[in-house]
Backbone as JSON, one array per atom type, in Angstrom:
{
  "sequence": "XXXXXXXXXXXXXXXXXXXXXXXXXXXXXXXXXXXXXXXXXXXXXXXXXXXXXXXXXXXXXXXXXXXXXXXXXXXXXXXXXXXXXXXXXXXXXXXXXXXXXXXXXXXXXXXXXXXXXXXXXXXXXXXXXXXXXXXXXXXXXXXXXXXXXXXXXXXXXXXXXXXXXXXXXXXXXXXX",
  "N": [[-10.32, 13.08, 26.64], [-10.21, 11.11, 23.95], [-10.01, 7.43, 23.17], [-8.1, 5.21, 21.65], [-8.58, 2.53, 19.72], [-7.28, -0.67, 19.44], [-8.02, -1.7, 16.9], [-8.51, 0.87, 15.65], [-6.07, 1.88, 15.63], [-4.73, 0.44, 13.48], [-6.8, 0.61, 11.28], [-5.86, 3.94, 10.35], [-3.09, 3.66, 10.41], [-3.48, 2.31, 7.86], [-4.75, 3.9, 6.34], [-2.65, 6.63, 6.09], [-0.73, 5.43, 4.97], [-1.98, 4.47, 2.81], [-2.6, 7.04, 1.43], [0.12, 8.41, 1.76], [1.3, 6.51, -0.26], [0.03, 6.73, -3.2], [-0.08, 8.87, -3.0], [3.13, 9.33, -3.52], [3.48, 7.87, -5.39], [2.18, 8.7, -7.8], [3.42, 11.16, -7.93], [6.11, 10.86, -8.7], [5.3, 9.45, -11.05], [4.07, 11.49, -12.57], [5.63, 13.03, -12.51], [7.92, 11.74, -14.56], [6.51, 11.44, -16.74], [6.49, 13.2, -20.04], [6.45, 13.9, -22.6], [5.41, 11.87, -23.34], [6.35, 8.16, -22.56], [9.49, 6.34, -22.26], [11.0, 3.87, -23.83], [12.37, 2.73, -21.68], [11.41, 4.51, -19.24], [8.65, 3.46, -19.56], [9.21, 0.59, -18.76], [10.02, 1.25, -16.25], [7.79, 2.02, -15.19], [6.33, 0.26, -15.23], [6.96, -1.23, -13.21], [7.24, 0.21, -10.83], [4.94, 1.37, -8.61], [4.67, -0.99, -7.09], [7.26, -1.03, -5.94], [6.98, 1.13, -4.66], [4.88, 0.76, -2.96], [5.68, -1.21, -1.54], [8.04, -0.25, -0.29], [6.68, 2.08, 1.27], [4.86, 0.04, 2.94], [6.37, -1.79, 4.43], [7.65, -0.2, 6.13], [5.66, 1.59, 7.44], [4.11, -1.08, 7.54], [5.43, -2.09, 10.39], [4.85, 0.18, 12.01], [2.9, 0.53, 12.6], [1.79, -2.57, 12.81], [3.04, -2.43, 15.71], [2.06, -0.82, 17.23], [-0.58, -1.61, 16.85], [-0.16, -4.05, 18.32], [0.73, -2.84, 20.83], [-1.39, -1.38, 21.57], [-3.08, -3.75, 21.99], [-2.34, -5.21, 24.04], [-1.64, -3.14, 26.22], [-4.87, -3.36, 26.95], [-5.08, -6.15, 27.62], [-5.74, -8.2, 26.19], [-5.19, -10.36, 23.79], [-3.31, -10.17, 20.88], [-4.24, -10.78, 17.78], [-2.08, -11.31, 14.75], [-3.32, -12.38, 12.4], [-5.5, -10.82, 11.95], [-4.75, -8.63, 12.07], [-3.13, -7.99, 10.16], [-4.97, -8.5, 7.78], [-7.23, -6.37, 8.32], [-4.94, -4.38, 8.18], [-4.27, -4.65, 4.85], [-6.76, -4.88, 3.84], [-8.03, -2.3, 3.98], [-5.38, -0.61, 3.16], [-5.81, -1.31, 1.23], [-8.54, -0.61, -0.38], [-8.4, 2.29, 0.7], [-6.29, 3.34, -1.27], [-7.57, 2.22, -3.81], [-9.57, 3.5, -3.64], [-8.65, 6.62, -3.92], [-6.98, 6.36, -5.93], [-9.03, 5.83, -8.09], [-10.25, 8.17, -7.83], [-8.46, 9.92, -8.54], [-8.26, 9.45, -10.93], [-10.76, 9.63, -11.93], [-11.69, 12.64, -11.49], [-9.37, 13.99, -11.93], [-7.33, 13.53, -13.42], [-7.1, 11.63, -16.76], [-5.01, 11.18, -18.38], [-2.65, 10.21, -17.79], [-2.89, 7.36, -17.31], [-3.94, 7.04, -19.72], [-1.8, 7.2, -21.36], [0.13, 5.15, -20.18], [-1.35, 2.38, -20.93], [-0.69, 3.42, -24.08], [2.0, 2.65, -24.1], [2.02, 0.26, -23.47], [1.04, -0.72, -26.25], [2.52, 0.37, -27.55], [5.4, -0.86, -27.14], [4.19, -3.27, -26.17], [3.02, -4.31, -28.06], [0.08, -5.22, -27.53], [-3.55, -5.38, -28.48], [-6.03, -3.55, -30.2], [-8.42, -2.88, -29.24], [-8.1, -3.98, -26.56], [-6.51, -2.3, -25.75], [-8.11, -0.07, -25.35], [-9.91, -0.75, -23.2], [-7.92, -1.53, -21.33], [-6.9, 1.67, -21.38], [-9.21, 2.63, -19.84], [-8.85, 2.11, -17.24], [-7.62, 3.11, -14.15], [-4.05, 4.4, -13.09], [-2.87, 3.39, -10.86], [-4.41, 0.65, -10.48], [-4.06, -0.11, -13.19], [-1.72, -1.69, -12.71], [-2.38, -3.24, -10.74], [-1.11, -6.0, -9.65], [0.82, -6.34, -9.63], [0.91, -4.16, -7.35], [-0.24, -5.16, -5.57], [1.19, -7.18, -4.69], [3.52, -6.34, -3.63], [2.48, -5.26, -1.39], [1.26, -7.57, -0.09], [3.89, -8.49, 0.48], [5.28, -7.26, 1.91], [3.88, -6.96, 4.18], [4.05, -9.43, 4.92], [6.74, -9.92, 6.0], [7.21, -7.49, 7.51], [5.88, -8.06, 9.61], [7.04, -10.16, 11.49], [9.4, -8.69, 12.92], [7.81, -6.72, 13.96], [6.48, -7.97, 15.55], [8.89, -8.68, 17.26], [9.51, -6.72, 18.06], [7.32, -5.16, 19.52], [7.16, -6.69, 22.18], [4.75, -8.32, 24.61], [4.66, -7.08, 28.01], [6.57, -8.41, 30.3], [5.45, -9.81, 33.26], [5.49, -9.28, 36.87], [7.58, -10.86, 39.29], [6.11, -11.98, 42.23], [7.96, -13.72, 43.96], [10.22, -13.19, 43.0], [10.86, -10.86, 44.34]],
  "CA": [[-9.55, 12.65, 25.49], [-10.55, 9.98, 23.17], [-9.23, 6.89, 23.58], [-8.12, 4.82, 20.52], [-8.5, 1.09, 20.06], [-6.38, -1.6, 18.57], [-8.39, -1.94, 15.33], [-8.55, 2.03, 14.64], [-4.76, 2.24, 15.14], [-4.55, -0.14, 12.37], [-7.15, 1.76, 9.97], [-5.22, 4.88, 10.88], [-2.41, 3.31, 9.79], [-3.41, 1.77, 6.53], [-5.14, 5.89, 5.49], [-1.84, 7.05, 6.2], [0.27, 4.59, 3.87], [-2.6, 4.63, 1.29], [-2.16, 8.41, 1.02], [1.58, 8.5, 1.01], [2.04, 5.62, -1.42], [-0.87, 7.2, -4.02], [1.34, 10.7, -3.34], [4.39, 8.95, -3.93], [3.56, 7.1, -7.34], [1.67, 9.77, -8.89], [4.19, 12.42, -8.15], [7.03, 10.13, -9.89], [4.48, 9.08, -12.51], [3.87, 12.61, -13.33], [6.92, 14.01, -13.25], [8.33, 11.34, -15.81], [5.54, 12.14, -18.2], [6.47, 14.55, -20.3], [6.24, 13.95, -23.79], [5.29, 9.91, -23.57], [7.35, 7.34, -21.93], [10.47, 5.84, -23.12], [10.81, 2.58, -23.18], [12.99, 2.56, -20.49], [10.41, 4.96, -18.53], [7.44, 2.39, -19.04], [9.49, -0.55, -18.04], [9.97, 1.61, -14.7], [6.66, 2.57, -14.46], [5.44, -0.86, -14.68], [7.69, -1.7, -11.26], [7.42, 1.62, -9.5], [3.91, 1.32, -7.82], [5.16, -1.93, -6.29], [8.53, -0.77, -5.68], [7.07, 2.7, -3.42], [4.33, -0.02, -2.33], [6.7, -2.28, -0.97], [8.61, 0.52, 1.12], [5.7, 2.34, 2.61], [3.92, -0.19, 3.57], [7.03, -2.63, 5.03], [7.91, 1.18, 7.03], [4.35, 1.93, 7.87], [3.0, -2.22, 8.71], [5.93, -2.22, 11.11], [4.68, 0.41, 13.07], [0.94, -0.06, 12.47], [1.78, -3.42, 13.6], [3.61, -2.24, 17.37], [0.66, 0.19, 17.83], [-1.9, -2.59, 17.72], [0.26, -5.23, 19.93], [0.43, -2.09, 22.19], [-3.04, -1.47, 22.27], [-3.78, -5.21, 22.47], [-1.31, -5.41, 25.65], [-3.0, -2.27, 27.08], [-6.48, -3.68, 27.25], [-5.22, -7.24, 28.49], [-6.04, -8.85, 24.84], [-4.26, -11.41, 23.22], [-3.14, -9.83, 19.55], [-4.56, -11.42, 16.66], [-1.27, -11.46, 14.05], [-3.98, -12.76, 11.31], [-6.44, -9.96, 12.07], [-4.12, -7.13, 12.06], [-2.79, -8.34, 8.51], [-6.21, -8.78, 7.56], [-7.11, -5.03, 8.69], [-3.95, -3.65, 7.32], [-4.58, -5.17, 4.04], [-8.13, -4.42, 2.96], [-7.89, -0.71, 4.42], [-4.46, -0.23, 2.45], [-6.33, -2.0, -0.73], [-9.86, 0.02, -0.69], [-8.21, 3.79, 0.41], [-5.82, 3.34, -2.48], [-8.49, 2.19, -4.75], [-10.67, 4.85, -4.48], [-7.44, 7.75, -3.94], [-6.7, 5.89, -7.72], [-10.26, 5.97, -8.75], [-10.85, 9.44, -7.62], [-7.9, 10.71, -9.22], [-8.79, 9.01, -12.63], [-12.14, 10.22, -12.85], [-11.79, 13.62, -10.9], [-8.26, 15.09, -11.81], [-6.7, 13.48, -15.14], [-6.85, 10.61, -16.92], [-3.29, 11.05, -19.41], [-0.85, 8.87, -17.09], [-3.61, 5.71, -17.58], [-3.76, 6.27, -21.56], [-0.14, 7.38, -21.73], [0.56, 3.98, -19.76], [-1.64, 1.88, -21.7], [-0.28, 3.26, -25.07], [3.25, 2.11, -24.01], [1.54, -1.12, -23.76], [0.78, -0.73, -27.53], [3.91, 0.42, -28.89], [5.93, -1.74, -26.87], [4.04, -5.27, -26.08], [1.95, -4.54, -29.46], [-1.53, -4.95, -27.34], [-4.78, -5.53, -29.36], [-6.39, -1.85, -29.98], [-9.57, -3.43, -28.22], [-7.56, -4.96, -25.32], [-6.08, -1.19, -24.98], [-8.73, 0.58, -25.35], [-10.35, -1.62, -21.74], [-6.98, -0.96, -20.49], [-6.65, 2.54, -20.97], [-10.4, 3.3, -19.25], [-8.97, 1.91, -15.99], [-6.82, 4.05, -13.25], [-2.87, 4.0, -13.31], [-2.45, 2.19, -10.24], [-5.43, -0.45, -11.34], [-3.49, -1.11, -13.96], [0.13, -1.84, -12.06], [-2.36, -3.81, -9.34], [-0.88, -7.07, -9.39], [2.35, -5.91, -8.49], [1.43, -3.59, -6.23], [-0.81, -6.16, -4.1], [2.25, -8.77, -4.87], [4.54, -5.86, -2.92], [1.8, -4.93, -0.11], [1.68, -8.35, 0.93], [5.6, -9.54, 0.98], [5.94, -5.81, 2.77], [3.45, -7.1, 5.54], [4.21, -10.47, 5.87], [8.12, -9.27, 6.33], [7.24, -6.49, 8.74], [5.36, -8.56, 10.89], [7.83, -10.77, 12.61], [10.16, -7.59, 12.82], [7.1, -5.63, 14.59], [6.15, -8.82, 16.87], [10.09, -8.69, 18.16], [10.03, -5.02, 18.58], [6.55, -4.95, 20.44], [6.27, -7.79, 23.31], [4.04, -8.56, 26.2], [5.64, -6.76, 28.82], [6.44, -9.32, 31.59], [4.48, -9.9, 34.68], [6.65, -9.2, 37.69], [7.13, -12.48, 39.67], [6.73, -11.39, 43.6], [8.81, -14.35, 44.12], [11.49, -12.71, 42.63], [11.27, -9.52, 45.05]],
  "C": [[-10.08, 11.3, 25.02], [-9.69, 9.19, 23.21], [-9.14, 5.8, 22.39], [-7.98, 3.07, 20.82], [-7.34, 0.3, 19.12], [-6.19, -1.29, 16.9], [-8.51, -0.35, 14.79], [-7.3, 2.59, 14.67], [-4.0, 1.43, 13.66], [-4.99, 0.57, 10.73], [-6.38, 2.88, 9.81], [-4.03, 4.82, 9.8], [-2.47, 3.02, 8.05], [-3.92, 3.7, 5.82], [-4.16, 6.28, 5.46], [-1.06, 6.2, 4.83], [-0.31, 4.41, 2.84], [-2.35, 6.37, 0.99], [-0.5, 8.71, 0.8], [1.79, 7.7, -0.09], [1.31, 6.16, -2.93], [-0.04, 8.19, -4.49], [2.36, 10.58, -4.16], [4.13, 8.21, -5.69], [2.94, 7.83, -7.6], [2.32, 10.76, -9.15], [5.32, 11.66, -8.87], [6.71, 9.59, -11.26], [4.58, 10.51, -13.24], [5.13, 13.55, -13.95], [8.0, 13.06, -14.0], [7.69, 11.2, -16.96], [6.29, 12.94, -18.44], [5.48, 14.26, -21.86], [5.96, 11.89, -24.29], [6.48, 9.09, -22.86], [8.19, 6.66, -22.83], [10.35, 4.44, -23.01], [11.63, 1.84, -21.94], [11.9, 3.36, -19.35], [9.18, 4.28, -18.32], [8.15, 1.18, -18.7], [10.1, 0.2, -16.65], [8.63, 2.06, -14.4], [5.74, 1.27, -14.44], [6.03, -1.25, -13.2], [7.4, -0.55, -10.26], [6.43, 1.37, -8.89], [4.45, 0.01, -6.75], [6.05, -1.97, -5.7], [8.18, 0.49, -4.46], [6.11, 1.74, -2.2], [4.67, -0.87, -1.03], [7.49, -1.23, 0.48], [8.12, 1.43, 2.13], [5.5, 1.23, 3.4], [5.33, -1.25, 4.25], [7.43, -1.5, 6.16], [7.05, 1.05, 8.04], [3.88, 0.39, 8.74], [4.06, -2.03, 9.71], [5.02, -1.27, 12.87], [3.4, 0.48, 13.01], [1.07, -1.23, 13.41], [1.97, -3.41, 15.23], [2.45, -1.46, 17.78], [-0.45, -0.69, 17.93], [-1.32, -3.54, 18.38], [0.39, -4.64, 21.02], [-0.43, -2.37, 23.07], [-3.41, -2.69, 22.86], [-3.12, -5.72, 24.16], [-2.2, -4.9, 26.6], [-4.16, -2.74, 28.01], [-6.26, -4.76, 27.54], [-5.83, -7.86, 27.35], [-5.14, -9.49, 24.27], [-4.62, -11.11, 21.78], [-3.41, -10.72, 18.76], [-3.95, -11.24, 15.02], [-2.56, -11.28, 12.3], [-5.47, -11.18, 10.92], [-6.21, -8.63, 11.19], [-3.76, -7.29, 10.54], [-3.88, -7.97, 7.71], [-6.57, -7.16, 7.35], [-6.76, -3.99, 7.54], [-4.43, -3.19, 5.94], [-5.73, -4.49, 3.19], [-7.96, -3.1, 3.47], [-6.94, -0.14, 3.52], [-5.3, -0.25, 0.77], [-7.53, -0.29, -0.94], [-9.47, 1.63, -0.54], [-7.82, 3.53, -0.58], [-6.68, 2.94, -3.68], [-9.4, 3.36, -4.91], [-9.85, 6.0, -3.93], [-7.87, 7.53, -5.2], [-7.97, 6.24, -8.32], [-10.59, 7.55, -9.06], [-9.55, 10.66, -8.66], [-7.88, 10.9, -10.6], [-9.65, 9.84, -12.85], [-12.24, 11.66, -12.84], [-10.95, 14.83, -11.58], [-7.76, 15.33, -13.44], [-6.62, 11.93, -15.3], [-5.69, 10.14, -18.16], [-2.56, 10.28, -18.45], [-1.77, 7.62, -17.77], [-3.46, 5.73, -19.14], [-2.46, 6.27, -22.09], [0.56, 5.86, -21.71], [0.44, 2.58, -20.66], [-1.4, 2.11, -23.5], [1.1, 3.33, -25.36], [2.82, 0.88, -24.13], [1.39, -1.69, -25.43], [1.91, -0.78, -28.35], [4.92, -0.31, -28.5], [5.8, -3.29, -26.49], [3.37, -5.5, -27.0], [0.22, -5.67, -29.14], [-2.31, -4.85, -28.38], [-5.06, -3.63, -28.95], [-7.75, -2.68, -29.2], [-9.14, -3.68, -27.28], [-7.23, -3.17, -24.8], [-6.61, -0.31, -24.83], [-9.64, 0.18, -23.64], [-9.35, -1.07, -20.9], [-6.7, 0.33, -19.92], [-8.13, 3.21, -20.0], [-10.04, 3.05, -17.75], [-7.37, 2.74, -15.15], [-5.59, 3.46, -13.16], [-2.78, 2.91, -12.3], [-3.38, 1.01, -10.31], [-4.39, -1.02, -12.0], [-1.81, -1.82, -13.82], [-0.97, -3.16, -10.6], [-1.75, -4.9, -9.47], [0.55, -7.05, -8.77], [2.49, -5.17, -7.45], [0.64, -4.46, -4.75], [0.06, -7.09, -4.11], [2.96, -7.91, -3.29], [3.83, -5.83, -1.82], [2.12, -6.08, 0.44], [2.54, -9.13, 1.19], [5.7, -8.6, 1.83], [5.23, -6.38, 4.07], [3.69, -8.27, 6.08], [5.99, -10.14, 6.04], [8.16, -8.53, 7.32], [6.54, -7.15, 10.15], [6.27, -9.45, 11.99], [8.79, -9.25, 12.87], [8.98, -6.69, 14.27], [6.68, -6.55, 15.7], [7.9, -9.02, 17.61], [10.31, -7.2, 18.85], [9.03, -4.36, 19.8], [5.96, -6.2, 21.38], [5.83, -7.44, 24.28], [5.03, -7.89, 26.89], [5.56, -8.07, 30.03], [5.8, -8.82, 32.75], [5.98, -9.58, 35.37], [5.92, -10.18, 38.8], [7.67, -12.01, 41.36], [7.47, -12.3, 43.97], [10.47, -14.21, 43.78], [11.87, -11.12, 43.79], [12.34, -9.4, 46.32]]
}
């Protein structure tokens, strides 16, 4: 049996929460398309990526996080808090970038111009500015909120996942 390390329970982790959170906002993106967004439907679809963002990944770093202070226990390693973040982080960022990418170029690209021509009729966007806009992938164009949510979700889950997974104590033969 293969035996898994710290740092590939972390990647592990982040493929997992980039595929559900991609799942999760495209299947709520799509199925409030219909006929164009309202303007109540694009002022939720600018929050939603950050909003599903936010509750995978505060779910998911939790236990991403206990699975590598495991491992790091395990092997007699002193966990690196900054690492695992670190890890998390760019793994969560780069699947979800190219999920997003791949679904842009691959599947359909109507949610991104749909999105960007809510931008038009409701923040009255330059047609040049939305024309840039609409060439780039839905969640692209939601990133700032959804890397705002990733990393309040991980720095939040991390004390939470360092109380839930400690060092196990030594046993003190002085105590026997």
């Amino acid at each position: 049996m293969l035996k898994s390390s710290a740092n590939e329970s972390l990647l592990n982790t982040a493929l997992i929460l980039a595929l559900a959170s991609v799942f999760t906002c495209y299947l709520i993106a799509n199925l409030t398309l219909q006929e164009g967004f309202s303007q109540i439907e694009f002022s939720m679809m600018a929050l939603m990526p950050g909003v599903v963002f936010f509750f995978c990944t505060f779910i998911g770093g939790i236990y991403g996080l206990m699975l590598y202070r495991k491992h790091c226990f395990k092997e007699e390693k002193q966990p690196s808090t900054w690492l695992a973040l670190g890890i998390l982080l760019l793994g969560l960022l780069v699947v979800t970038g190219l999920l997003d990418a791949l679904y842009f170029f691959v599947i359909d690209k109507s949610l991104s111009q749909e999105f960007a021509n809510g931008f038009q009729l409701y923040m009255g966007m330059e047609q040049e500015e939305l024309e840039g806009f609409a060439e780039l992938p839905f969640l692209m164009q939601n990133g700032a909120v959804s890397i705002g949510a990733i990393v309040m979700a991980l720095l939040l889950a991390t004390p939470i996942a360092n109380s839930l997974a400690k060092k196990p104590e030594e046993k003190n033969p002085a105590m026997m």
